[in-house]
N, C-alpha and C positions, 0 to 999 in steps of 0.2 A: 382534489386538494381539500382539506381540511378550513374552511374558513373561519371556525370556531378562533383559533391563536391568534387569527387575524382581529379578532374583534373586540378579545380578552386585553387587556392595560397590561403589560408589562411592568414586576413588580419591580423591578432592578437592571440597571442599565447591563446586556450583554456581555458585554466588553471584556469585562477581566474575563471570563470564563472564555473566551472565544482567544482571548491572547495567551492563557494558561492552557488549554489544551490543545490551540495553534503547536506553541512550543515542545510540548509534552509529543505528540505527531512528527515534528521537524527533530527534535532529538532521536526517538524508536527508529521511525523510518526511513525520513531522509538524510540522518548522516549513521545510524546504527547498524541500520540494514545493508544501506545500498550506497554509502562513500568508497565500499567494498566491491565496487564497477568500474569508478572511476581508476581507482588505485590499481589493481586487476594488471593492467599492461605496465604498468611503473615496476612493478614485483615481479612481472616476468622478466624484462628488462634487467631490472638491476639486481635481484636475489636469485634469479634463477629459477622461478617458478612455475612450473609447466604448464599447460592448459589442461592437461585431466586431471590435476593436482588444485588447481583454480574450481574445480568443478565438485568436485569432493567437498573444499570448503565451503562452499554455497552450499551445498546438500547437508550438512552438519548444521548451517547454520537454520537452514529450514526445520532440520529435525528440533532443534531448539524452540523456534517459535510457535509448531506444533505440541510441544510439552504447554509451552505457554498457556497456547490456547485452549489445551484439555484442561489444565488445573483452572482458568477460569470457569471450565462447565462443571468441573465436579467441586469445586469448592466456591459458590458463587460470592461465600462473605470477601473474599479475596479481590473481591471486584468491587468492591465497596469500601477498602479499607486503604486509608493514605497514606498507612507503612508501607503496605505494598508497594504503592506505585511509588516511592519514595529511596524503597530499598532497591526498586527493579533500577530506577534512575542512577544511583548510584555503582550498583554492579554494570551497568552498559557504560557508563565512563571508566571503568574500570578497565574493562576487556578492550578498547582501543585504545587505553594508554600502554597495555602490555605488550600488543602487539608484535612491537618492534625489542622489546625486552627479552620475550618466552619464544625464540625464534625455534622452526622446525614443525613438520608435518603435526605431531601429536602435541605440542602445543599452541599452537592456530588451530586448530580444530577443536580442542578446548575450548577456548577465548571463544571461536566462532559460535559453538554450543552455547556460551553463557548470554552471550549479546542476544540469540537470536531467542531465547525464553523472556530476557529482561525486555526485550521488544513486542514483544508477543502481551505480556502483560502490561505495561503501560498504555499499548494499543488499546486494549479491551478495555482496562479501568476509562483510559482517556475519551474515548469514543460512547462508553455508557455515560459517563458523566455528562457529555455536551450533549446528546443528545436526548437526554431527559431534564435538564437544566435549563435549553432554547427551545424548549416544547411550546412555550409561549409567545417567543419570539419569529420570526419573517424567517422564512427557511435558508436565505443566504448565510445567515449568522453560522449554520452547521457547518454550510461549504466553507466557507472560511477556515472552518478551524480543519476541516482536511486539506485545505491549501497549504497548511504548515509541512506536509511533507513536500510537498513541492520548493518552497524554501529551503528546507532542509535540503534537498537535493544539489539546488542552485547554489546556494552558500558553500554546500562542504563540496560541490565540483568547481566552482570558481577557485578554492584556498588546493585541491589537486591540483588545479591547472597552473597555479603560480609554483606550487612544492616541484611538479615537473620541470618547469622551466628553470628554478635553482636549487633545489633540494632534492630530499629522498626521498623513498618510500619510506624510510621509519620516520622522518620529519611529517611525512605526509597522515599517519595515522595519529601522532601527535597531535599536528593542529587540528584534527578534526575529534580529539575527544578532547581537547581545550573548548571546542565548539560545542562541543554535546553537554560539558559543563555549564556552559554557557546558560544553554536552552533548558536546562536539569533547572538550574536556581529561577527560571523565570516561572518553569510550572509548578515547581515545588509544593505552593501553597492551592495550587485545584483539588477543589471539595468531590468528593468522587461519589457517584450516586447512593442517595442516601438508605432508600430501602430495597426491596424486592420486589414491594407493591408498586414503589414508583414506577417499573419498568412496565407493569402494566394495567397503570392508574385507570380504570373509566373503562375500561376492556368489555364489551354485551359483545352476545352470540357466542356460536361455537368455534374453536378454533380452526385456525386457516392454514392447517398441513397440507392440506393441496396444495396448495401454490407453493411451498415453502422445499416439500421434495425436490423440482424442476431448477426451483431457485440457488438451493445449496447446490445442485450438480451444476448449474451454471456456472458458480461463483469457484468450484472445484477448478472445471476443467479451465479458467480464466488462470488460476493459481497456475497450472502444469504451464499457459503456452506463456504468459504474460512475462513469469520467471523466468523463462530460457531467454526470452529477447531483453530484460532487465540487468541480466546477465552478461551477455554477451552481445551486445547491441555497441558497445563505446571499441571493442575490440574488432565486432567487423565493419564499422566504417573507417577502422586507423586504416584496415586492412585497403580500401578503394581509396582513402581520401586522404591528402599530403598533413605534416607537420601534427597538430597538438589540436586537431580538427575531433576525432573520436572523444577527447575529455569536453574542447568546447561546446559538442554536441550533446552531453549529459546537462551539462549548465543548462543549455536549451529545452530538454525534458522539465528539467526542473521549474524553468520559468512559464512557458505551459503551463506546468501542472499546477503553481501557484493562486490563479484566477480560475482555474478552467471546473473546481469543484461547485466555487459560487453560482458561474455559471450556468451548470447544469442542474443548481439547484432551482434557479431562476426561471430555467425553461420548464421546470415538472410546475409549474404555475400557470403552462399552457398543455403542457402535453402529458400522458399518462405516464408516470414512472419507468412501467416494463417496457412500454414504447422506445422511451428514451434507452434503456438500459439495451435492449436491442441494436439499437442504434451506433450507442459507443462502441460495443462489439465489434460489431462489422468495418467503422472506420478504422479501430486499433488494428486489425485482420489487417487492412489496407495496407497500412503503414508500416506493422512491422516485415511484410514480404516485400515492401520498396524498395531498399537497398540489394534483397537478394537479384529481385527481376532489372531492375535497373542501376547498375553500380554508376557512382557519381557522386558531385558533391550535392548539389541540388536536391533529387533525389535522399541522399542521407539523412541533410537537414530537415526535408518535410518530412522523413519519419519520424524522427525526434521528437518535433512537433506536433507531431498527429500521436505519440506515444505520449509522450507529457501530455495531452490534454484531454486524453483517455483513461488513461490507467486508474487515477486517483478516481475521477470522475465516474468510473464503474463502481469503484466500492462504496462511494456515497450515495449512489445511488440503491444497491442492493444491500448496503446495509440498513440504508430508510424504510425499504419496503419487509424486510424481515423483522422490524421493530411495528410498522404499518399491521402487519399480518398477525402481532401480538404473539410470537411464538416464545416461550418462556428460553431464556438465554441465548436470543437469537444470534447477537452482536459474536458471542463467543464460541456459539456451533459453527456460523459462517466463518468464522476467521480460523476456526479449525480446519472448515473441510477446505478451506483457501492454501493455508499453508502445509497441508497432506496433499497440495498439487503443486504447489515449490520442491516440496520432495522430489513426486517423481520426474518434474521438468529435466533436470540435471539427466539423472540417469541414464532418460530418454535420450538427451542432447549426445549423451558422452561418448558413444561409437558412431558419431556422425561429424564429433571435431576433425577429425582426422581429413577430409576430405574440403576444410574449411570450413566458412560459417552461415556460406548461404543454404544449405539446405538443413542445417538447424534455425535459420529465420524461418524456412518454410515452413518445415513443422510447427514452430511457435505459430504461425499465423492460421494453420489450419484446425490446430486446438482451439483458437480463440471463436474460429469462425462456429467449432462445434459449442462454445460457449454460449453462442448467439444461435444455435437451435434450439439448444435447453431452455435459452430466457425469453424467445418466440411463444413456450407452454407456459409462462408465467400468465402471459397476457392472456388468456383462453378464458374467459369472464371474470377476469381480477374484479373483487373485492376493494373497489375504490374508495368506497366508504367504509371506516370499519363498524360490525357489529349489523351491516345494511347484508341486504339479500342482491349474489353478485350479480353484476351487469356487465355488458359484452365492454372490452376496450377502446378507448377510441384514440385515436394519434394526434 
């Protein structure tokens, strides 16, 4: 850990940046992305929409927020500039108030396209901003603001769970881009990083590609298995578990994942980063093959919870250590080769619905597991200090 920030006066109270980019987080991801989980069974239910058809739109949407996150590498002023992330806020309220308007295959898949680019960018603007803006500050302040997807999650699956119980699916995509309005005008005004320099202010020595190869394959194959169970994780516990249990079990993700980022920032205050990142691996592994090996209600809910409290908690963590390692556009290569493995999650899943959903949790879990080989090589004399000559890991 960096003791320096610890020692340096904080010139300005955190706070707004941390609730402005919280929101900007809970808007992209937890109701842009992934309200599209909850809803999932409501839309098969009541519009008729198939499970390889459910599969396709995730896959479209993923294609979207891999544009996203190219156009942050190749056009990096884009990640610095608060039309951007201004205009992206807008086009993702957008495309879930259409939703239920532009009905049918080609246009859902549209909509899904737009949301999943306008997510893709806000993510990268939102996520360089905080974390070159709390660079001075206690490192919870980061987790915090990736706890916003966890909120997001919580929020726009609690407002499914009540749309299920008296409403629609097109009521349900409604209130959740009322929501995403919501969270648009809170982060409106985050200042998004201001130079090129800033990202890698004070940067000595040669750059740390070594590690950063292992890291992005990590963060890839986390993308392939993490997605399929993000996916389809509320749909097979309806599958074991009675009444409106699968939706309330996303709520549970969601509140998980709420604290579980600070968390994990708290502990790299004791433990080595790659250490940690290892670690969440293996537990998310856990969790999400729990419903398959053991169908139940118990069982379900601890996946839940072992998945909320993982999921965010891996990309705050690997994307610390990608900014740690100083690699020029790290935040937006990683989030590229993350959702170029949302891609092929789907794909992978989609001749194995057929046979139900436990051996698509399999597979999710044993992608994750190969996630946590990759990030095992991370640790192999990480670079703890940056700009220092590396020293072996320690836990």
């Amino acid at each position: 850990m960096n003791n320096d920030a610890h020692r340096s006066a904080p010139t300005s109270s955190p706070w707004p940046v941390v609730v402005r980019a919280a929101a900007a987080l809970a808007a992209a991801m937890g109701v842009g992305r992934f309200a599209f989980t909850p809803i999932l069974p409501l839309m098969q239910a009541q519009a008729g929409m198939s499970a390889g058809l459910g599969a396709c739109l995730a896959t479209v949407n993923y294609l979207g927020y891999l544009a996203g996150a190219l156009l942050g590498i190749a056009a990096p002023a884009v990640v610095r500039s608060a039309s951007a992330l201004r205009g992206s806020l807008l086009a993702l309220v957008a495309s879930l108030a259409l939703m239920p308007v532009l009905t049918g295959a080609p246009a859902w898949s549209a909509l899904r396209l737009v949301a999943g680019a306008a997510s893709a960018l806000i993510f990268v603007i939102a996520v360089s901003a905080a974390l070159s803006q709390l660079r001075a500050h206690a490192q919870h302040f980061a987790g915090w603001v990736f706890g916003g997807v966890g909120a997001g999650i919580a929020l726009s699956g609690l407002l499914v769970l009540v749309e299920r119980a008296v409403g629609t699916w097109q009521e349900a995509w409604w209130t959740c881009a009322g929501l995403t309005a919501l969270l648009a005008a809170i982060a409106w005004r985050l200042p998004p990083e201001q130079s090129a320099e800033a990202a890698t202010a004070g940067a000595t020595g040669p750059r740390t590609h070594w590690w950063f190869v292992p890291l992005l394959a990590s963060y890839t194959l986390e993308g392939v298995g993490y997605i399929i169970a993000g996916t389809f994780l509320v749909a097979a516990i309806e599958r074991s578990a009675p009444g409106a249990l699968g939706a309330g079990a996303w709520v549970l993700v969601g509140l998980a994942a709420l604290p579980s980022c600070a968390a994990w920032a708290w502990l790299s205050r004791h433990w080595s980063r790659p250490a940690l990142l290892l670690a969440a691996l293996v537990i998310q592994a856990l969790g999400i093959a729990l419903p398959a090996v053991f169908p139940g209600v118990a069982p379900s809910l601890t996946s839940a919870v072992l998945f909320g409290a993982t999921f965010m908690g891996i990309s705050t963590i690997t994307l610390a250590i990608g900014r740690h390692l100083r690699v020029p556009r790290a935040v937006a290569m990683l989030t590229a080769g993350y959702s170029a493995g949302q891609i092929l999650g789907p794909v992978l899943s989609a001749p194995l619905l057929h046979g139900g959903y436990d051996q698509v949790l399999v597979l999710a879990s044993a992608l994750v597991l190969a996630a946590g080989i990759a990030a095992a090589a991370v640790r192999v004399r990480f670079p703890h200090r940056s700009g220092t000559t590396p020293r072996p890991s320690r836990t």
